[in-house]
C-alpha positions as CSV (number, residue, x, y, z in Angstrom):
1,X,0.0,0.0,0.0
2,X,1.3,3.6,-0.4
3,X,2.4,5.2,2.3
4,X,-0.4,8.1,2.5
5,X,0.7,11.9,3.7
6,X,-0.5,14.1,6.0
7,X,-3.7,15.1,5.1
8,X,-4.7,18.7,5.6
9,X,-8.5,17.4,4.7
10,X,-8.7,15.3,8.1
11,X,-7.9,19.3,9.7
12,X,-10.3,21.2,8.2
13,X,-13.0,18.9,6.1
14,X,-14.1,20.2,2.6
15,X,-17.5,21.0,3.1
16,X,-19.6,17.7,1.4
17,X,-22.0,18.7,-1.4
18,X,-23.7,17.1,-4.5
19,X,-22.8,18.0,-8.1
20,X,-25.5,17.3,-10.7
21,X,-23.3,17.8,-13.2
22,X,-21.3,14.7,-12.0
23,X,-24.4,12.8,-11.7
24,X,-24.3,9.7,-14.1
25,X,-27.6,10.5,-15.2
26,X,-26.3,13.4,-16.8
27,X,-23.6,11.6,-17.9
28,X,-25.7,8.9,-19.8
29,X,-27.7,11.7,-21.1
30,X,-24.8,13.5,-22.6
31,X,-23.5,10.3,-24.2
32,X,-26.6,9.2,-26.0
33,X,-26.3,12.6,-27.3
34,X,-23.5,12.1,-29.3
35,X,-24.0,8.6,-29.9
36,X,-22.8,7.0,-27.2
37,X,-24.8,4.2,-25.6
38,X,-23.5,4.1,-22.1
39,X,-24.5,2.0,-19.3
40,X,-28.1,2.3,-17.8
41,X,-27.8,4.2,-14.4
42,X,-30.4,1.9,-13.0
43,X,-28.0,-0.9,-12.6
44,X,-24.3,0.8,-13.2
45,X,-21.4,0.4,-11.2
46,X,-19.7,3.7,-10.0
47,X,-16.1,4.7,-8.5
48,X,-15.8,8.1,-7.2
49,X,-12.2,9.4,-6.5
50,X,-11.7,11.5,-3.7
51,X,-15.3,11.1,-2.3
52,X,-14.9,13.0,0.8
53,X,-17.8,12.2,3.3
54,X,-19.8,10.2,0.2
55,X,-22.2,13.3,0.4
56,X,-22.3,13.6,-3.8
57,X,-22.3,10.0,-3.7
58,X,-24.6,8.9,-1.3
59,X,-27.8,10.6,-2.3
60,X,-26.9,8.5,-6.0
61,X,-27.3,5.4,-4.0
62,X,-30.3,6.2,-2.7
63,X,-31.9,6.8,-5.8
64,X,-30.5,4.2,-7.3
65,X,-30.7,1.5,-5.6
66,X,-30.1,-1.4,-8.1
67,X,-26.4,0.3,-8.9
68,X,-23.5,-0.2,-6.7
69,X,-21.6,2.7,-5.4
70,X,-18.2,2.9,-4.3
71,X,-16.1,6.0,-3.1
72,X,-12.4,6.3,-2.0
73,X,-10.7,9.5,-0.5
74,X,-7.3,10.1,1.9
75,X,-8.9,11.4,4.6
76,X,-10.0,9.3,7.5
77,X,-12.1,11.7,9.2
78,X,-14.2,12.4,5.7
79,X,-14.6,8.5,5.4
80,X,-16.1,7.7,8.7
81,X,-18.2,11.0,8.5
82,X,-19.8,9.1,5.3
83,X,-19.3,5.6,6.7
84,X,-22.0,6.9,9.4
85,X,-24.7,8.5,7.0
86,X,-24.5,5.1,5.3
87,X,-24.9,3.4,7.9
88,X,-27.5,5.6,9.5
89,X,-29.9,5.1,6.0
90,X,-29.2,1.1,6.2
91,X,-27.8,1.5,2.2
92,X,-26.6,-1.6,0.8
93,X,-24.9,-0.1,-2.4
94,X,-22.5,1.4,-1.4
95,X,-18.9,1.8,0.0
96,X,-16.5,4.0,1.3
97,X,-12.8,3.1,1.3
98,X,-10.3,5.1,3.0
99,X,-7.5,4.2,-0.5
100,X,-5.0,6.4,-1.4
101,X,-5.4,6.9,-5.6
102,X,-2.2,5.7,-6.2
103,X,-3.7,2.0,-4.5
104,X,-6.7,1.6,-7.2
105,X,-5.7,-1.6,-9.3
106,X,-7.4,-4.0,-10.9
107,X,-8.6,-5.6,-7.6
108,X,-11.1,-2.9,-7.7
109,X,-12.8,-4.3,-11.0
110,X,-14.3,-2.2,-13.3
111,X,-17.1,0.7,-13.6
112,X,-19.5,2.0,-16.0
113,X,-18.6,5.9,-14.6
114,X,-15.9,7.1,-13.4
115,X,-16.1,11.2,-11.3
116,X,-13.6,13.1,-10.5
117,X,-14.5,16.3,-9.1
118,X,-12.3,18.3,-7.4
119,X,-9.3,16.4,-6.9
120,X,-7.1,17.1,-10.4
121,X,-5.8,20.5,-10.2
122,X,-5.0,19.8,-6.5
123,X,-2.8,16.6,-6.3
124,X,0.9,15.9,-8.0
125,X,1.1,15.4,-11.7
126,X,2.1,11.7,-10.4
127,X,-1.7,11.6,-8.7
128,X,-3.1,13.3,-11.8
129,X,-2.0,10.9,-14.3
130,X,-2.8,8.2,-12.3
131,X,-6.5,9.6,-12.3
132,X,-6.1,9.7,-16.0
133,X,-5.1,6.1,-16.0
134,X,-7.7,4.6,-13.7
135,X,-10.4,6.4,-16.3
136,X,-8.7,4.1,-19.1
137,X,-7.6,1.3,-16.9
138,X,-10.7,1.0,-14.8
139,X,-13.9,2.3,-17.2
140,X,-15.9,-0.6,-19.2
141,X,-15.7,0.0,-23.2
142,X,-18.7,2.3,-23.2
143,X,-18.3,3.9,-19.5
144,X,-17.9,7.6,-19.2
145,X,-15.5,9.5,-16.7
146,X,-16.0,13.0,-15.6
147,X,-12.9,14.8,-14.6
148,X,-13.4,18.6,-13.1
149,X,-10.1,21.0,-13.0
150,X,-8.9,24.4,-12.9
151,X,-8.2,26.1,-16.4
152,X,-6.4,28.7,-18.0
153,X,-6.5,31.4,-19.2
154,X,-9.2,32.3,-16.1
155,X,-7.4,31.0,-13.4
156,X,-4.8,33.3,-14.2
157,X,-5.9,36.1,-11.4
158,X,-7.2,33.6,-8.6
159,X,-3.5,31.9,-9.3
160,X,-2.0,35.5,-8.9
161,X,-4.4,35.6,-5.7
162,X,-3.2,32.7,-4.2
163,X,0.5,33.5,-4.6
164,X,-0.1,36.6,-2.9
165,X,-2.4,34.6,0.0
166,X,0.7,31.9,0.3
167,X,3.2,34.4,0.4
168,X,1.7,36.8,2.9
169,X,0.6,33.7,5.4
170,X,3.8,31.7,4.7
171,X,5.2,32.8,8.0
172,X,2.6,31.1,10.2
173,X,2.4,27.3,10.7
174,X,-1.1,27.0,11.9
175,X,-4.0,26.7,9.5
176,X,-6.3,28.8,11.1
177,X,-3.8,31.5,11.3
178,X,-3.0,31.4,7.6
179,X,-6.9,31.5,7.3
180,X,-7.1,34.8,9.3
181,X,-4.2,36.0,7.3
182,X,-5.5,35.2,3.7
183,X,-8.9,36.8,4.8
184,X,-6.9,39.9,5.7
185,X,-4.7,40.2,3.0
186,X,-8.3,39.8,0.7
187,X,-9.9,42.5,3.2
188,X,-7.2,45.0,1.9
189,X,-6.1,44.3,-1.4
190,X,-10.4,45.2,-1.9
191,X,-10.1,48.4,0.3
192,X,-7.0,49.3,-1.7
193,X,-8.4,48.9,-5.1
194,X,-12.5,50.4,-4.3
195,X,-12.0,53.6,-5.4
196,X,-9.3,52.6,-8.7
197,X,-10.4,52.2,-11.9
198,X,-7.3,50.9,-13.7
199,X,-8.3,47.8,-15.8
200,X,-6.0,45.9,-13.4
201,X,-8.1,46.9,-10.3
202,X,-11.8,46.0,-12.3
203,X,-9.9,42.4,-12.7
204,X,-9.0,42.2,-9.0
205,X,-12.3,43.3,-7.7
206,X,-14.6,41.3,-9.6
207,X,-12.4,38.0,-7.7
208,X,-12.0,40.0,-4.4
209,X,-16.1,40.2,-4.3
210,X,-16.5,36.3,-4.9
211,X,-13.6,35.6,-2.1
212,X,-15.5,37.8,0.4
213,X,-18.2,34.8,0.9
214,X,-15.9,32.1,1.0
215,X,-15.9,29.8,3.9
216,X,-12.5,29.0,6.0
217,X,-12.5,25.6,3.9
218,X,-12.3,27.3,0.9
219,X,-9.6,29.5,1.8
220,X,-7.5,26.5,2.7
221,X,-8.1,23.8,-0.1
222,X,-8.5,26.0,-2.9
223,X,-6.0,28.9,-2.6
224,X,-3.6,27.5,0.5
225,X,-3.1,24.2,-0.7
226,X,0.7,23.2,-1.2
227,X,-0.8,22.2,-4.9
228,X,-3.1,23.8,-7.1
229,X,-2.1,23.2,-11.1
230,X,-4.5,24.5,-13.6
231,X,-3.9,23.9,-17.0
232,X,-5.1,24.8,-20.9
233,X,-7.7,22.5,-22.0
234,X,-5.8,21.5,-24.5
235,X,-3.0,20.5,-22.0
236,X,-5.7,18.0,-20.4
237,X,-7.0,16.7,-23.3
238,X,-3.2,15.7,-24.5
239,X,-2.6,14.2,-21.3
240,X,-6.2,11.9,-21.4
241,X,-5.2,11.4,-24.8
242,X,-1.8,9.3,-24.4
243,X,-4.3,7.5,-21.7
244,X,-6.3,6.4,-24.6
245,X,-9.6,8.9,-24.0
246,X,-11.0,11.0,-25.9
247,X,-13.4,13.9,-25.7
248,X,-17.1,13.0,-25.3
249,X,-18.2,16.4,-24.1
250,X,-18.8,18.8,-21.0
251,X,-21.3,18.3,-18.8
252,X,-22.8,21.8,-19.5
253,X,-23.5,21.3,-22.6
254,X,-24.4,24.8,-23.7
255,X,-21.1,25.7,-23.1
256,X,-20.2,23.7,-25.7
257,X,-21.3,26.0,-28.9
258,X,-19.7,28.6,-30.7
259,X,-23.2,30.1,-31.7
260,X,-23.7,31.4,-28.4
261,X,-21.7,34.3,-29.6
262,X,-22.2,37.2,-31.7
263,X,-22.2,36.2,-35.4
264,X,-19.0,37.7,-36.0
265,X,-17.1,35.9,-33.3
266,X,-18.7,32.6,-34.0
267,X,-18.0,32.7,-37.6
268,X,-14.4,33.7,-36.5
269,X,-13.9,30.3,-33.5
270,X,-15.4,27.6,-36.3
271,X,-12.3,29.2,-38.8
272,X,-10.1,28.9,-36.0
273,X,-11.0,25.8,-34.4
274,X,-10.0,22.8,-37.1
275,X,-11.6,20.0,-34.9
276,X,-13.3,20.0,-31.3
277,X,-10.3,20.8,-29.1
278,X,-8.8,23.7,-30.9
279,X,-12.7,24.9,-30.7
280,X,-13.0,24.4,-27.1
281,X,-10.0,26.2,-26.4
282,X,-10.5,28.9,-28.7
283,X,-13.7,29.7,-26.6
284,X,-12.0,29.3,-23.3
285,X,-9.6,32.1,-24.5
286,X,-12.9,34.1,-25.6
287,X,-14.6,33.7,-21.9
288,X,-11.3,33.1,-20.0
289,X,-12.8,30.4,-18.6
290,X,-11.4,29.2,-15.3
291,X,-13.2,25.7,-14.7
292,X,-14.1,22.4,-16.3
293,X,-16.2,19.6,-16.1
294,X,-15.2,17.0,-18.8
295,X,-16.5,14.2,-19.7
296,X,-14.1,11.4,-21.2
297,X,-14.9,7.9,-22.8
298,X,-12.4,5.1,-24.2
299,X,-10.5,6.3,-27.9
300,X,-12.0,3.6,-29.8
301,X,-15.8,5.0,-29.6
302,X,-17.1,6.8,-32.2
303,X,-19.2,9.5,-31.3
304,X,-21.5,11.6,-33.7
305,X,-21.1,14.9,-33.4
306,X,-24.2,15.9,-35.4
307,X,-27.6,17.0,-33.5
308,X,-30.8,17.1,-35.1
309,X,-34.3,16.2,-34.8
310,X,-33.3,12.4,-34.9
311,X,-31.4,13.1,-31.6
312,X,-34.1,13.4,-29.1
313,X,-36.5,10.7,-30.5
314,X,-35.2,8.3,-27.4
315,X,-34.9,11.1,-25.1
316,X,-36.9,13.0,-22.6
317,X,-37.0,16.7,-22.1
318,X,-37.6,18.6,-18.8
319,X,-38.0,22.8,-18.3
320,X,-39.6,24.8,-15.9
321,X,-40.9,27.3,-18.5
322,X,-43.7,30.0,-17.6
323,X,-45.3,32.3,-20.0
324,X,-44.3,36.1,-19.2
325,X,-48.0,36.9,-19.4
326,X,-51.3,35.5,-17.9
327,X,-52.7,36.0,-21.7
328,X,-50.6,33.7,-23.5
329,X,-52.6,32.7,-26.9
330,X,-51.0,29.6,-27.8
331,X,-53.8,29.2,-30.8
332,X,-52.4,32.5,-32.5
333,X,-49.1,33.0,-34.6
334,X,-48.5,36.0,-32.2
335,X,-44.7,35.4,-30.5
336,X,-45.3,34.0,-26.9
337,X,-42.5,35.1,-24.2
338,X,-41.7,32.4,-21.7
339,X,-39.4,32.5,-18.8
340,X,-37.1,29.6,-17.6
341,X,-37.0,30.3,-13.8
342,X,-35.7,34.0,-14.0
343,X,-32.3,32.9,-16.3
344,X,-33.7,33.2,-19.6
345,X,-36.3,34.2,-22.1
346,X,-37.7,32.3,-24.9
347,X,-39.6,33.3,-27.4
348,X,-41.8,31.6,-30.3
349,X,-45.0,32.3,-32.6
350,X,-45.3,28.8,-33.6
351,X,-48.4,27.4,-31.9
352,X,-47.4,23.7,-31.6
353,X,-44.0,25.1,-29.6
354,X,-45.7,27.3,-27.8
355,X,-47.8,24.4,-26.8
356,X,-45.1,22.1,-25.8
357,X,-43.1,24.8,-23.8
358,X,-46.6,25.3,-21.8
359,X,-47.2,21.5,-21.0
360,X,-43.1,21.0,-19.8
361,X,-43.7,23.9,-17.3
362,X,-46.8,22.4,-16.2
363,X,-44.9,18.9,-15.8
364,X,-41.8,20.6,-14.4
365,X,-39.8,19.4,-12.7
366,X,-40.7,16.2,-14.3
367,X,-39.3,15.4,-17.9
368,X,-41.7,14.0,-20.6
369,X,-40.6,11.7,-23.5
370,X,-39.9,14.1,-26.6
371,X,-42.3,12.1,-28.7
372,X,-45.3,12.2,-26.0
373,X,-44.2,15.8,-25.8
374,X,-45.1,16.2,-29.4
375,X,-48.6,14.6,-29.1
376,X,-49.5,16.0,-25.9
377,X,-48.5,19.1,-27.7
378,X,-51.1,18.3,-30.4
379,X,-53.6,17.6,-29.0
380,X,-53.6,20.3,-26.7
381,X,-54.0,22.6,-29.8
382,X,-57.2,20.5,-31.4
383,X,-58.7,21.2,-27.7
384,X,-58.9,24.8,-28.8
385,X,-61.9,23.8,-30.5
386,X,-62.9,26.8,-33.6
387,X,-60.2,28.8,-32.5
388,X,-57.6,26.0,-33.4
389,X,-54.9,26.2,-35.9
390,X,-53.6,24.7,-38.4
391,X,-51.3,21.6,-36.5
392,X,-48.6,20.6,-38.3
393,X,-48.6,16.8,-39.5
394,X,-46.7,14.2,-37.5
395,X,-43.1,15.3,-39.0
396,X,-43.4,18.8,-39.3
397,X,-45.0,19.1,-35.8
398,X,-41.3,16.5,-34.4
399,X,-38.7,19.1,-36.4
400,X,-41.0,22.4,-35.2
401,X,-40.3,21.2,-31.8
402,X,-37.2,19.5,-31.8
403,X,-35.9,22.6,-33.3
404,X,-37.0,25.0,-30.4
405,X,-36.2,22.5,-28.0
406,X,-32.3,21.9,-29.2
407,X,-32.2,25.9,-29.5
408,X,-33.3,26.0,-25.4
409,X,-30.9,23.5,-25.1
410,X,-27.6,25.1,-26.5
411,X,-29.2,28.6,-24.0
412,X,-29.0,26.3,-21.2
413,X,-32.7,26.7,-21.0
414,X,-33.7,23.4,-20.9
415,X,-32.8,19.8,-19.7
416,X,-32.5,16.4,-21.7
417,X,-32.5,12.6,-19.9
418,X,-32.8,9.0,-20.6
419,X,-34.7,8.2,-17.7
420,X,-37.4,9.3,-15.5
421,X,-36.7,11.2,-12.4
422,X,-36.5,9.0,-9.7
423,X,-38.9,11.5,-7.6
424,X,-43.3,12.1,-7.8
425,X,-44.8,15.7,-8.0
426,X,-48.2,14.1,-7.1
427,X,-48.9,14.7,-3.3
428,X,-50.0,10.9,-2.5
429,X,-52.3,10.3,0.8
430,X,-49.3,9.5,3.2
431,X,-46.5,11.2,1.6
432,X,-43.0,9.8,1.4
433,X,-40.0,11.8,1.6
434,X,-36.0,11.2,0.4
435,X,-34.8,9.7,2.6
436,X,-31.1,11.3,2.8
437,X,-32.9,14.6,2.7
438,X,-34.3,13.9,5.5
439,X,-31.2,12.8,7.0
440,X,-30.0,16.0,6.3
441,X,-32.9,18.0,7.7
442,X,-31.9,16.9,10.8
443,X,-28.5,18.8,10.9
444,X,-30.0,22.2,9.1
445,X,-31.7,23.5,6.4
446,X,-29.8,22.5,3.2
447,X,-30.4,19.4,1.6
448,X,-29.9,17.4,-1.6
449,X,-33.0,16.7,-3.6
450,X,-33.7,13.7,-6.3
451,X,-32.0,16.4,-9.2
452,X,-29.0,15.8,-7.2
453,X,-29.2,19.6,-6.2
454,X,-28.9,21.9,-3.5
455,X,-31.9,23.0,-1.5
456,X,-32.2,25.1,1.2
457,X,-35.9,24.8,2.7
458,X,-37.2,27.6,5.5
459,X,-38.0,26.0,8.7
460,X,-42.3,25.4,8.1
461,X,-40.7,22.9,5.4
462,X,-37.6,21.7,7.0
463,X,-40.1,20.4,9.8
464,X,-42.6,19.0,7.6
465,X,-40.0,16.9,5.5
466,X,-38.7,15.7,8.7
467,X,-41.9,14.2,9.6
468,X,-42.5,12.6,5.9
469,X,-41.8,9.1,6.5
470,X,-44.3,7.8,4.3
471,X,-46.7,6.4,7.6
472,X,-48.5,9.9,8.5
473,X,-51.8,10.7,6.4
474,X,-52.8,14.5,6.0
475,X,-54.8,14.5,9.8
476,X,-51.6,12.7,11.4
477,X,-49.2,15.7,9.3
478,X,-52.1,18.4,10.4
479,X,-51.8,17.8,14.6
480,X,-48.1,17.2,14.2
481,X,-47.5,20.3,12.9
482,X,-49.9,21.8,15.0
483,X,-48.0,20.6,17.8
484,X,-45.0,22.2,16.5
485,X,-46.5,24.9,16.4
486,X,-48.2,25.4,19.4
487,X,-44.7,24.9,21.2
488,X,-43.3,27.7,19.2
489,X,-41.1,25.5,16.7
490,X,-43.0,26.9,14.1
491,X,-44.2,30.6,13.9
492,X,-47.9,30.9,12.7
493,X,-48.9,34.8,12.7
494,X,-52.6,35.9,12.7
495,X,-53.0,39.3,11.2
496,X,-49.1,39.8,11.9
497,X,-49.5,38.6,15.2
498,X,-47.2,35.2,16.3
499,X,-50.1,32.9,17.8
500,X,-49.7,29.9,19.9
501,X,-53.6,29.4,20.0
502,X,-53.7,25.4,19.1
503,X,-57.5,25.8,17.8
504,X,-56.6,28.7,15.4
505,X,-53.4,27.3,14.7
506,X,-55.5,23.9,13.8
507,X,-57.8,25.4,11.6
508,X,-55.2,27.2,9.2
509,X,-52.2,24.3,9.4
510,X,-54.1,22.0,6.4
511,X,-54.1,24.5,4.2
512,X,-50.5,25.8,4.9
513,X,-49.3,22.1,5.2
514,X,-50.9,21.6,1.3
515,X,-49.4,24.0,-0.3
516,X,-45.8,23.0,1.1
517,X,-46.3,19.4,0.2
518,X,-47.2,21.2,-3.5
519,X,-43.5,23.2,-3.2
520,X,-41.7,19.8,-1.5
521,X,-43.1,18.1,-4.8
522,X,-41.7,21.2,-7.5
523,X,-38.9,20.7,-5.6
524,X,-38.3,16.9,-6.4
525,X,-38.0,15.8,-2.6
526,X,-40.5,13.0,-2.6
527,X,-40.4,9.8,-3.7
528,X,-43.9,8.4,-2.8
């Protein structure tokens, strides 16, 4: 075995989070989208490198339960930390090694995906190629690895940061102190440059502002780590290369296309780029892009590069969009606005769009399959009765709407899958929760919902998910949280007022307690 370091993880822990993006869902997804059948998630093996306390792992093997999960990392404390959650949710998929990288061989076996977040940039280039060889050595012929790293030319700055951070705290030998120094060093270089306006000092602000926010784990693992390498993309992709990968894609897929620019700059990156890497790094100069999240499969794959229609006949589409207006005419050829959650704005006048994009919001956040998306589409417009328009035939009515839905997709406006959410938006008569959510609404507010994201619940649903165990029917929710109430865990107010009155309180608390279960559901926290 190799002799591990001292691990400064084991001192202060990297706060544990999911990454959707990592998520082999997504990863199947973004396969099959360039013709790449890869492994169905619902039974798929998965090795996670540097898993830290399993929490982006975990809440994958509780939604999956007929895959097998297992997760290495260096530190000790991170392991046991996980080792207990597992333990805790009685999860029989999945395992948590404390392995040093170096140690995975072919004892391991193999896996269908392979992550890698946050480890590459921050390990030796010994420890780095070694993550590029378990991805060839350890992935089955059509697996997929995803690989996250710090890239130039962005990191440029925060690397200038850190030098100055390492330098100024280089004279203290305990961690908290270089913490407290780093923050203070940040504190004035902003006060320093505030009132500048020297292109040098716009540069330095706009990462000073981000730093501000930044937890003390932060400060240590990403700028006061002994190693933090970034390199080009096309650095990486050399390196995965002589490992025999290839590039499948990024698992942000709208960041993969040059038309997201203005004309002229597009026009200017597809003379520039001869093939997919000189492309991708001809955009990363254009954005000075400072992260990646890569996704790699085996040389030998041939992957089609082409989208069209044809590409989302097998796959299911998911967007949470609103019309801008409470008078959307969906019958008319007038342009209909809709709204993707505050982050874009899509517009069309094509009736049998506009008809789709209002039946995915409705759905939202579940996905629907793109064909049933085209027929529910339809036959929403014959419901319009007189007032109906002219619906496209079978074909025309696919390409109107695969067209506007590949367009969302390259904005970032929309989401494609292969499967079905493992989550239910219906409210059923003794509602079910996740169950690692609410394991983790027992420690605080923020939790990790079937989308593998974040979520941060106020305390009215914090309690009620905690009592969600899929035994209490609406009365048994009702007095609970009546209880709650009535001992001043939960604030009711009356006309402003905080009340503690159990009768009033009772007579408002099923109405309140619908409604969450409705926002628990659009949030894609139960499961039954």
């Amino acid at each position: 075995m190799t002799q591990a370091p001292s691990n400064p993880y084991d001192e202060i822990p990297y706060p544990g989070e999911a990454y959707a993006q990592s998520h082999p869902d997504r990863l199947e997804t973004l396969a099959a989208l360039f013709g790449l059948k890869a492994p169905e998630i619902q039974s798929c093996r998965v090795l996670e490198l540097a898993c830290a306390d399993g929490s982006n792992l975990i809440p994958m093997a509780c939604a999956l339960p007929g895959s097998t999960f297992l997760g290495i990392d260096l530190s000790r404390r991170e392991i046991d930390a996980g080792r207990e959650a597992v333990a805790v949710l009685g999860l029989a998929n999945i395992e948590l090694r404390h392995v040093d990288i170096r140690d995975v061989d072919e004892s391991f076996g193999t896996f269908d995906y392979v992550i890698a977040h946050g480890i590459y940039s921050w390990v030796s280039a010994e420890v780095q190629e070694m993550i590029l060889q378990i991805c060839h050595e350890r992935l089955e012929p059509n697996g997929v690895a995803y690989v996250s790293y710090n890239t130039n030319p962005g990191w440029r700055m925060r690397g200038m940061l850190r030098d100055m951070m390492l330098y100024h705290s280089r004279k203290f030998d305990d961690p908290q102190q270089q913490i407290a120094q780093a923050r203070a060093l940040i504190d004035w270089l902003d006060e320093t440059v505030r009132a500048a306006d020297s292109p040098y000092a716009v540069l330095l602000r706009s990462e000073l502002e981000q730093m501000h926010g930044w937890r003390d784990s932060y400060f240590r693992h990403d700028s006061l780590e002994e190693v933090n390498a970034p390199a080009y993309f096309h650095e990486f992709m050399e390196r995965a290369e002589r490992h025999g990968l290839q590039y499948l894609a990024e698992a942000e897929f709208h960041t993969m296309l040059a038309s997201n620019y203005a004309p002229p700059v597009s026009e200017t990156l597809n003379r520039l780029g001869r093939d997919i890497i000189e492309l991708e790094q001809y955009m990363d100069f254009v954005r000075n892009r400072m992260f990646r999240q890569t996704l790699l499969c085996h040389r030998g794959v041939k992957l089609k590069r082409a989208l069209g229609p044809w590409t989302l006949h097998d796959l299911r589409v998911a967007a949470g969009f609103r019309p801008k207006t409470g008078n959307l005419d969906i019958a008319s050829h007038e342009a209909g606005e809709f709204s993707d959650s505050g982050r874009a704005t899509i517009s069309s006048n094509q009736p049998i769009v506009k008809a789709a994009f209002l039946l995915l919001g409705q759905h939202w956040p579940k996905s629907i399959p793109f064909r049933e998306l085209v027929g529910l589409a339809r036959s929403h417009l014959e419901a319009a009765g007189p007032n109906s328009p002219a619906i496209p035939a079978g074909r025309a009515a696919e390409e109107a709407v695969a067209g506007a839905i590949l367009t969302c997709l390259s904005k970032g406006a929309c989401e494609l899958h292969v499967h079905a959410g493992a989550f239910v938006t219906t409210i059923s008569e003794r509602p079910l929760a996740c169950p690692y959510s609410r394991w983790q609404a027992r420690s605080g507010p923020v939790v990790t919902n079937r989308r593998h994201e974040r979520v941060e619940l106020d305390n009215f649903g914090r309690q009620l998910l905690l009592l969600l165990d899929g035994e209490k029917d609406r009365d048994a929710l009702v007095d609970s949280l009546t209880q709650l109430a009535v001992a001043g865990t939960l604030i009711v107010l009356v006309d402003e007022k905080v009340t503690h009155d159990r009768e009033i309180i009772r007579a408002i608390m099923p109405a309140q307690a619908e409604a969450k279960l409705l926002q628990l559901g659009r949030l894609a926290l139960l499961v039954g």
